[in-house]
N, C-alpha and C positions, 0 to 999 in steps of 0.2 A: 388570350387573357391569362391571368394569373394569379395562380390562390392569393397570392399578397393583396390586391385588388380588389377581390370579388365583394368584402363586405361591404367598400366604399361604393361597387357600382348597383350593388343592392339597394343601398342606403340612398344614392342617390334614385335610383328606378322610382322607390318609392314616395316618393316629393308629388304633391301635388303642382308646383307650380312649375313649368315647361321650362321657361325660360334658366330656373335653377337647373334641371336636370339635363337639359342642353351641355349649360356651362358644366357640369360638374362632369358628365358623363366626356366632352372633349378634354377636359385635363386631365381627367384618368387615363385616357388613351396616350396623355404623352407622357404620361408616367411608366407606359409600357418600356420594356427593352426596345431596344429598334428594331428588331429584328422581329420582333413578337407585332410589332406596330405595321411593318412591312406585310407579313402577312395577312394579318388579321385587313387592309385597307384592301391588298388583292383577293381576300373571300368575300368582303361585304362588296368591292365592284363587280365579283362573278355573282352573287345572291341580289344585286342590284338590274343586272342585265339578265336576271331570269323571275324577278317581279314585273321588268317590261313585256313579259308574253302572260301577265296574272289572269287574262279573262281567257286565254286557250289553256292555259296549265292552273290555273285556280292556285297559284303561289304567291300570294299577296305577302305584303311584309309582315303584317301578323301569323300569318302559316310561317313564313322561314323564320320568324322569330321562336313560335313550337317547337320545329324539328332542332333549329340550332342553337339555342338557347341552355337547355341543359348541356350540350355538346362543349358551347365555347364556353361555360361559363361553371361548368362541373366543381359544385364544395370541394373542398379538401376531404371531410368527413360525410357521410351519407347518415345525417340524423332527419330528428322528425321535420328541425327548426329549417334544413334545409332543404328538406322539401315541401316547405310552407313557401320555400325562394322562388321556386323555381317560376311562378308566375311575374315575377322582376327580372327573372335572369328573361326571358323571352322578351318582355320589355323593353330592355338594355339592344337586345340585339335589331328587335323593331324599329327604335328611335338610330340606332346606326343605319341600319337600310333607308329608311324614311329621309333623313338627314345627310344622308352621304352626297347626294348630287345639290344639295343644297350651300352646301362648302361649309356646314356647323360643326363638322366632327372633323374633315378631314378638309381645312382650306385651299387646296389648291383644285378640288374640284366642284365645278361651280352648271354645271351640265352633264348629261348622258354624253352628249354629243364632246367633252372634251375627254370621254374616256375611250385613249387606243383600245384598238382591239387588240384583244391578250395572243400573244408569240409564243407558245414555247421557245423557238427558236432566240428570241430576243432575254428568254432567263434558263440561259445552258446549266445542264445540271451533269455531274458524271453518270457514268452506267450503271443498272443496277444489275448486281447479280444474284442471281436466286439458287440455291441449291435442290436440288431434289432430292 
């Protein structure tokens, strides 16, 4: 996600009406860079295929909205007003989880069952080197 963003996906979080905050909350997403869209579609499939075990791990979409919420959705500035957000920014990320195998946010997936299982090996990355 990205500061430029965050007001419109606040603003939308906060809509009472679903069907608005569906629509609103998918074109913000393809407002993202691509790259920032690429990722953000392989965390919410990794935070999707780990609400499928929520009655052994108690991670339901509203818990990983909690934890990742402030994470992906972090103000630019740390004031009062946003941390009044932060209950929308969790929001935002629960109606992605919620929605993502439904194909509202991200239309090409439309099941669990049409999402590969994740490869590293299939997103090669170079080495990392660490100094000590």
């Amino acid at each position: 996600m990205t500061y430029r963003l965050h007001k419109e996906l606040v603003s939308a979080a906060k809509s009472d009406n679903l069907d608005y905050r569906l629509g609103a909350i998918h074109s913000l997403v393809y407002k993202l860079p691509e790259k920032n869209r690429e990722m953000l579609e392989l965390l919410i499939r990794h935070l999707v295929n780990v609400c499928e075990y929520s009655k052994e791990n108690l991670m339901t979409p509203s818990n990983m909205g909690v934890i990742f919420g402030p994470t992906l959705m972090r103000a630019q500035e740390d004031t009062v007003a946003a941390m009044m957000n932060i209950k929308f920014q969790n929001i935002v990320v629960e109606i992605l989880i919620e929605h993502f195998v439904k194909g509202r946010i991200f239309p090409k997936v439309t099941s669990v069952a049409d999402l590969p299982p994740f490869s590293s090996s299939s997103h090669p990355r170079a080495p990392v080197h660490c100094c000590v």
